[in-house]
N, C-alpha and C positions, 0 to 999 in steps of 0.2 A: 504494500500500500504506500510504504516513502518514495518506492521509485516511481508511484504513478505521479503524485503530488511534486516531484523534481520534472518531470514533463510536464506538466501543467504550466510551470512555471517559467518556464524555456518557450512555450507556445504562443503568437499572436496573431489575430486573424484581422482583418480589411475589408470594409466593403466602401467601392467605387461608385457613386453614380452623378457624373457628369450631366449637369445644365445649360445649354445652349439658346442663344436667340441669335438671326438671322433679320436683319432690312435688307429688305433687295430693292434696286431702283432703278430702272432702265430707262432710258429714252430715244425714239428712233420716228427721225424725222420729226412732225408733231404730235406723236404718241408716244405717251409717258404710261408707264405702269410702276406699280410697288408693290412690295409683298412684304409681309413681318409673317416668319415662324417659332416656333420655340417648341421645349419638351428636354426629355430626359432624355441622354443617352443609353447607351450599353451598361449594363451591368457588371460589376467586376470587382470580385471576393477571392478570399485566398486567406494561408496560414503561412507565416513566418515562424523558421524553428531553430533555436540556437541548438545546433548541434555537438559541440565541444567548446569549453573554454578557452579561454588565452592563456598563453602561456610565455615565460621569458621567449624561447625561439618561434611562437608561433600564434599568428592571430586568432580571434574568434573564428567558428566554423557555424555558419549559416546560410537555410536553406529558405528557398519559397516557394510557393506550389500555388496558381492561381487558376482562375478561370475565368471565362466571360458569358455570359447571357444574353440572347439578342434582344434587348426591353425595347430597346428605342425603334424609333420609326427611319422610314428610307428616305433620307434627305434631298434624292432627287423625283422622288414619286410622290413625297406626302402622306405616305402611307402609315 
């Protein structure tokens, strides 16, 4: 049970979720258009895990392990 509570302790985890907004303005000839979008991006979590300590000859030993979710919408379809 010590050595689950020593990993615990070494473990950290992340969650990403990027917000985005977009003005668009075009003009062509005497036609002007605009657009504003916005929303959430992609989703993006993960654990970081210190896997050995430092030591005099050698640094910390750390790993990360992530992923992505496709949450957000398709920027060129508005979908």
């Amino acid at each position: 049970m010590h050595r689950l509570s020593r990993l615990h302790e070494r473990v950290q985890g992340f969650v990403g979720a990027p917000i985005g907004w977009t003005n668009t303005q075009a003009s062509l000839n005497s036609t002007e258009a605009f657009e504003n979008d916005g929303g959430f991006g992609d989703l993006d979590f993960g654990l970081t895990m210190q896997l050995a300590e430092a030591t005099a000859n050698k640094p910390y030993m750390i790993a990360t392990i992530s992923a992505t979710a496709p949450t957000g919408g398709d920027p060129f379809t508005n979908v």
